[in-house]
N, C-alpha and C positions, 0 to 999 in steps of 0.2 A: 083227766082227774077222775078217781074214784070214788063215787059215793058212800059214803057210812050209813047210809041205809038201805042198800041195796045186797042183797044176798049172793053173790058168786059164787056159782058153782066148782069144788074141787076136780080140775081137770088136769091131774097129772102132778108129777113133784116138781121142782122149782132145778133140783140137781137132775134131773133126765134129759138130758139137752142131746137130739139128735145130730152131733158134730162128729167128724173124724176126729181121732184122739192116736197120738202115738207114744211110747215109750221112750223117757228121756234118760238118752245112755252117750257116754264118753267114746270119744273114740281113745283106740291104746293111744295114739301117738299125743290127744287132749290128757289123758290121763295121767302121764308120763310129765306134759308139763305142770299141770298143777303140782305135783308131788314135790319137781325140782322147784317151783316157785315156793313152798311150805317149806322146803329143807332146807332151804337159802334167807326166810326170814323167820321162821320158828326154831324153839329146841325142840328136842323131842317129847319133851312133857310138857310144854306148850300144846303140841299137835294132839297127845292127846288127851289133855284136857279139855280141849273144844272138840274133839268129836263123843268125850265121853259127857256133856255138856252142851249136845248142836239145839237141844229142844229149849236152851234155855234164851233168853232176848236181850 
């Protein structure tokens, strides 16, 4: 437990996390099925609508 009267020192940001981190990317052949799986249950102005739309919840 933290004190509320004790003064802590700023020792670093809370996002600098010394972790490996990698870039998250499809493979073709992942890519490919998503696309067939959106073709087979959206229209096309379905599709993009939600990508014109992905920020909304």
């Amino acid at each position: 437990m933290l004190s509320v009267d004790t003064l802590y020192p700023a020792a670093g940001s809370a996002y600098d996390l010394d972790v490996e981190s990698h870039e998250l990317m499809a493979s073709a052949g992942e890519a490919a099925d998503i696309a067939a799986a959106l073709e087979n249950t959206l229209s096309a102005d379905e599709i993009n609508k939600s990508v014109a739309t992905w920020y909304q919840v």
